[in-house]
C-alpha positions in Angstrom: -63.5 -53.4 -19.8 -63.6 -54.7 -16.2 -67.4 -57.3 -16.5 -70.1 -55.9 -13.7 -71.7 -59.1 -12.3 -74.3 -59.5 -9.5 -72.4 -60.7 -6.0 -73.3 -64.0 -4.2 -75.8 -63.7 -0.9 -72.7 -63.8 1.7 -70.5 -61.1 0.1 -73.6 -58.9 -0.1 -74.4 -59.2 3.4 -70.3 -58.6 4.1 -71.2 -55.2 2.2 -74.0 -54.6 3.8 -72.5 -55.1 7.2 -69.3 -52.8 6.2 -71.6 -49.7 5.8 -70.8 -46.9 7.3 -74.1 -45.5 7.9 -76.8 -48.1 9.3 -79.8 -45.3 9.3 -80.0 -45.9 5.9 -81.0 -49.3 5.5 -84.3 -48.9 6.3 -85.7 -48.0 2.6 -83.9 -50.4 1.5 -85.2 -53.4 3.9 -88.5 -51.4 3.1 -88.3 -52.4 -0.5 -87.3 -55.7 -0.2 -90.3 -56.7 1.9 -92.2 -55.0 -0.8 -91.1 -57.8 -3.4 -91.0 -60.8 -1.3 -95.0 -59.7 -0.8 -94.8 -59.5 -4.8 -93.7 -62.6 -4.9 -95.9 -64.6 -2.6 -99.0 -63.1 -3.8 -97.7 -63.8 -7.4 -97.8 -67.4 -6.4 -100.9 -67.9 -4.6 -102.8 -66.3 -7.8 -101.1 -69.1 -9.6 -102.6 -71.9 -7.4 -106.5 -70.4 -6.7 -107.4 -68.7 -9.8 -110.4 -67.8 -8.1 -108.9 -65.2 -6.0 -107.4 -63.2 -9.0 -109.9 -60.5 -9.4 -110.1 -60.2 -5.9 -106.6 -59.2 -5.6 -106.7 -57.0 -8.8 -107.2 -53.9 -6.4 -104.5 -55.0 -4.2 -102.1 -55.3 -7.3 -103.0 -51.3 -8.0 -102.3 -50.7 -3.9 -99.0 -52.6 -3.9 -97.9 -50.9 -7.1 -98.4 -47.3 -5.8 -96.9 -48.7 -2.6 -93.7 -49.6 -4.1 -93.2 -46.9 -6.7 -93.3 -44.8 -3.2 -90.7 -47.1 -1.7 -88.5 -46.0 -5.0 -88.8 -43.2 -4.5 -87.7 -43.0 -0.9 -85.0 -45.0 -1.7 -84.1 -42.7 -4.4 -84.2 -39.9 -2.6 -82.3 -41.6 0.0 -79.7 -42.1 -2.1 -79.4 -38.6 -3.6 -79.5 -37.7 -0.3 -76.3 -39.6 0.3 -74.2 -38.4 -3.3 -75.1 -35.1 -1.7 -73.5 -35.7 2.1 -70.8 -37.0 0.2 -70.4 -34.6 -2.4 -70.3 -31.8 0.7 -67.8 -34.1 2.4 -65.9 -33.9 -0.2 -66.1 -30.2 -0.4 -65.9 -29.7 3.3 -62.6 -32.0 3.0 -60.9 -29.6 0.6 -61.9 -26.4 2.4 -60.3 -28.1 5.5 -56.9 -28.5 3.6 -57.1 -25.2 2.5 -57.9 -23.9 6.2 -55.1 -26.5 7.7 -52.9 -25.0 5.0 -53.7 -21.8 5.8 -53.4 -21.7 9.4 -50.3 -23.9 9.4 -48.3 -20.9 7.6 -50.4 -18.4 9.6 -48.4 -20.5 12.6 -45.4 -20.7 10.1 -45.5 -16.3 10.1 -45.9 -16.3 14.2 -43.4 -18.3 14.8 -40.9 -16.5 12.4 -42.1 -13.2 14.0 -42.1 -13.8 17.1 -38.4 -14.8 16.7 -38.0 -11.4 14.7 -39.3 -9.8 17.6 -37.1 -11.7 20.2 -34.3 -10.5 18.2 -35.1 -6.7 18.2 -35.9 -7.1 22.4 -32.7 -8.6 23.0 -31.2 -5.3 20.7 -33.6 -3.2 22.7 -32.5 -4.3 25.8 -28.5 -4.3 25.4 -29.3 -0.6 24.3 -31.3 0.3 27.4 -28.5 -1.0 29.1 -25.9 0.8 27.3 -27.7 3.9 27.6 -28.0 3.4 31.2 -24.6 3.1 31.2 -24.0 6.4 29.1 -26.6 8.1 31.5 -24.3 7.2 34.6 -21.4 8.3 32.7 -23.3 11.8 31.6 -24.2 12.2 35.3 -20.6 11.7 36.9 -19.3 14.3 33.9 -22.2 16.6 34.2 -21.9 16.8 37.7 -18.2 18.1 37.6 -18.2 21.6 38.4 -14.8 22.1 36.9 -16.0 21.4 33.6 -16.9 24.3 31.1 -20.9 24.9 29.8 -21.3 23.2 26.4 -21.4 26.3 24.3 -18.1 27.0 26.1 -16.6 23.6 24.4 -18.7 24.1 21.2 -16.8 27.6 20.5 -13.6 25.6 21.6 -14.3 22.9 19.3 -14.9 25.3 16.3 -11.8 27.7 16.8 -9.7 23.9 16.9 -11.2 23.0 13.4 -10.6 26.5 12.1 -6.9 26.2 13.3 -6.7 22.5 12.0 -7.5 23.8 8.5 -5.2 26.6 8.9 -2.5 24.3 9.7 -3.0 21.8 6.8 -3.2 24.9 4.4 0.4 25.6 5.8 1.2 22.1 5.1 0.4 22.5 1.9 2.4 25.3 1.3 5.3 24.3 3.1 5.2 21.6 0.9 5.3 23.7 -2.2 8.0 26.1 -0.6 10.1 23.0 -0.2 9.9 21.7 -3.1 11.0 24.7 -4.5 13.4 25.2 -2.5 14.9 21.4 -3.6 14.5 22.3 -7.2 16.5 25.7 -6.6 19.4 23.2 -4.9 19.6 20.9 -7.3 20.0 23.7 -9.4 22.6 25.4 -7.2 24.4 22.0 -6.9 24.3 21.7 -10.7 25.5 24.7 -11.3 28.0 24.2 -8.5 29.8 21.1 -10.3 29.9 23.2 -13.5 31.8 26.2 -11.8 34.1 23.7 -10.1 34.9 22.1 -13.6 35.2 25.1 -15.1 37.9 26.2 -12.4 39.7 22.7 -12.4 40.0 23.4 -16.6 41.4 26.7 -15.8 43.8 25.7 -12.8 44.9 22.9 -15.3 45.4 25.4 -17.5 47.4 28.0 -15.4 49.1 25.4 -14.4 50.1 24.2 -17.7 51.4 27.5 -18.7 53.3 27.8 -15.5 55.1 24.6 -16.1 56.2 26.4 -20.4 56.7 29.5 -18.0 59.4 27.5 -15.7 61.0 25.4 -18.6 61.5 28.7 -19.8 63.6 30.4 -16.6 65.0 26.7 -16.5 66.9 27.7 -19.8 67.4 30.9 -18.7 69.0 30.1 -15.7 71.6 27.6 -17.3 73.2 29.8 -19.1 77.2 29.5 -18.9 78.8 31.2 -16.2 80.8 34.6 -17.5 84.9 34.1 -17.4 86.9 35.5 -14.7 89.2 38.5 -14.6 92.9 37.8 -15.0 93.5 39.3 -11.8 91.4 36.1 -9.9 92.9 33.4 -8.6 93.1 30.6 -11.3 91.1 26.8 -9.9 92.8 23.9 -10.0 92.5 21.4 -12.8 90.6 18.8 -10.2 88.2 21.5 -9.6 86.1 21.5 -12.6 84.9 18.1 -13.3 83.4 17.7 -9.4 81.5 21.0 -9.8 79.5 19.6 -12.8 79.0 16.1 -11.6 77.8 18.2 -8.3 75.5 20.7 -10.6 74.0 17.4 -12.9 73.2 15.9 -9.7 72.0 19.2 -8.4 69.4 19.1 -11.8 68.3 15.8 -11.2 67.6 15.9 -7.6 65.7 19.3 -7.3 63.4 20.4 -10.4 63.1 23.8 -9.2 65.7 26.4 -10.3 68.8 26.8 -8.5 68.5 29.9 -5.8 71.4 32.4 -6.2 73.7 30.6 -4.0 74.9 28.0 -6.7 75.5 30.7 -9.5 78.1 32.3 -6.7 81.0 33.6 -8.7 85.0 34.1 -7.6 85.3 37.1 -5.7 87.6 40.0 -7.9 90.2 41.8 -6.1 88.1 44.2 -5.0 85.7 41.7 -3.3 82.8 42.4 -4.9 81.0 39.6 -7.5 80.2 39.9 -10.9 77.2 41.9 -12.0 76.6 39.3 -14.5 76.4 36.6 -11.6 74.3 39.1 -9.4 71.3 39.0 -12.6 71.8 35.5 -13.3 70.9 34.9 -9.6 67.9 37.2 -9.4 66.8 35.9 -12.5 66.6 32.3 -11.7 65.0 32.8 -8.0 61.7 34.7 -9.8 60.5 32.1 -10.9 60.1 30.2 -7.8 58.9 32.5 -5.6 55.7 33.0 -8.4 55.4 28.9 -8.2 55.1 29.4 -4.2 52.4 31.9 -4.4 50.5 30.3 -6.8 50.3 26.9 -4.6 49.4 28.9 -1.8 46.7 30.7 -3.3 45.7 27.2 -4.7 45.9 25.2 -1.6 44.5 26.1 1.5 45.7 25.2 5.5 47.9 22.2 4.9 48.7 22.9 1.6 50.5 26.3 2.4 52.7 24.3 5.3 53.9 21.7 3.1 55.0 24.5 0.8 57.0 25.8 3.3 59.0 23.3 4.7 59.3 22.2 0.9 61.1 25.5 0.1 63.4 25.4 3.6 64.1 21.7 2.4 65.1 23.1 -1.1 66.7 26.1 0.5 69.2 23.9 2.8 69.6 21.7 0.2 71.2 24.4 -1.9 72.8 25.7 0.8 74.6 22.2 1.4 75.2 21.9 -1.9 76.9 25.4 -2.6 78.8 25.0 0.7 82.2 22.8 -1.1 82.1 25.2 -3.8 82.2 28.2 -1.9 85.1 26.4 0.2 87.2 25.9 -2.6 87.1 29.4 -3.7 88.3 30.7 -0.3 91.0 28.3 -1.0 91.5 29.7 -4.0 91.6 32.8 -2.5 94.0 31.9 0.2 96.5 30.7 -1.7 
């Protein structure tokens, strides 16, 4: 523990001299005067014992005297715990008001932006609705335009036929898509129908092709013998004629018209019956084949069928031509 000693004479008179408040130095001077008296009448009772009952009522005066100076100087000093005690109070309460009123100034300032904020908002909407008012007063002031129950009613029959119109969107949608769905369909059905006739031209044309190796059979059959009364060929004559008619098969697929079956003339002039229905019988054949590809084909095709058969026509024609010579040599001679 930190030892309490008495100070020396100079470093209480330092202290005295550092007080704050010098009013209160007068009990305390009062109560040293009281014991330096003590003291010198202390000593002069111990040099003239003669005086000591005189100054026994004097002892009983200064007594009462200085237990009054105690008191003084106690009260003196209670007075002082109290000042500081309310000091200390007052101190506290002032932090507490400084506090207060430093966020009371903290709020005001804070508001008072706040508030600047909300005038400059205030005052940019004055002007725009100063401006809307000039712009209400040019438009209002139009005598061309319509009341405003005249462009309410105008307004509502638009909305009414803006709904209308996006119901009809709606189901034109539908309808179209239905109407894709029902192509698709078409177009499926479409490529079936046009397998389905490929399969049966294939087909057709299958048993066309049995049909005209058929006739081609039929219309090789050997040529009947002449009558005795016909002018007999010449022994060259024979061989040519078949080279002629193998190159004749190999050149032209189709069957030979009537012109190549022609046979020698009898007396009479007239042909053989037999090379008469050969001939007929082999030229059938084609003219079926021609219809067919015309039926089949359609613009172009038909043309090139044409000029085909006038090509296989003058071919025969050509051909039959040193035959036919050779029998009106025959003739002749």
């Amino acid at each position: 523990m930190a030892s309490w000693s008495l100070l020396d004479e100079r470093s209480e008179t330092e202290l005295h001299k550092a007080r704050l408040l010098n009013v209160e130095e007068k009990p305390f001077k009062r109560i040293t005067k009281r014991l330096a008296t003590v003291s010198s009448i202390i000593s002069k009772n111990a040099d003239n014992e003669e005086q000591r009952e005189v100054a026994a009522g004097t002892t009983e005066q200064l007594q009462e005297d200085l237990t009054l100076d105690f008191a003084a100087f106690d009260s003196s000093i209670a007075r002082l715990q109290f000042l500081h005690d309310a000091n200390e109070r007052e101190r506290a309460r002032y932090d507490d008001d400084k506090k207060r009123i430093l966020d009371e100034c903290q709020s005001v300032r804070d508001k008072n932006i706040d508030l600047r904020h909300q005038l400059d908002g205030a005052r940019a909407t004055l002007l725009q609705r100063k401006k809307f008012d000039d712009l209400a007063e040019k438009i209002t002031s139009n005598r061309l335009l319509r009341p405003r129950e005249d462009q309410l009613a105008n307004l509502a029959k638009l909305e009414d036929e803006c709904r209308e119109l996006e119901r009809e969107s709606e189901t034109y949608t539908e309808t179209w898509r239905e109407r894709r769905d029902q192509f698709n369909k078409i177009m499926d059905e479409g490529m079936l129908l046009r397998r389905q006739i490929r399969d049966e031209k294939e087909e057709v044309d299958r048993r066309e092709g049995m049909n005209e190796g058929t006739e081609d059979d039929v219309a090789a059959t050997p040529r009947p013998e002449l009558h005795g009364s016909a002018t007999p060929r010449p022994d060259g004559d024979g061989q040519p004629k078949e080279d002629d008619e193998g190159a004749k098969g190999d050149d032209i697929s189709t069957p030979m018209p009537a012109g190549d079956n022609l046979q020698v003339p009898t007396v009479s002039g007239r042909p053989s019956r037999n090379t008469s229905v050969a001939g007929s019988v082999a030229a059938t054949p084609k003219v079926e084949q021609e219809e067919i590809d015309r039926e089949d084909d359609e613009g172009g095709d038909e043309d090139g069928e044409v000029s085909g058969e006038e090509m296989d026509m003058d071919g025969n024609e050509a051909g039959a031509s040193p035959e036919v010579e050779n029998e009106k040599m025959e003739v002749d001679d």
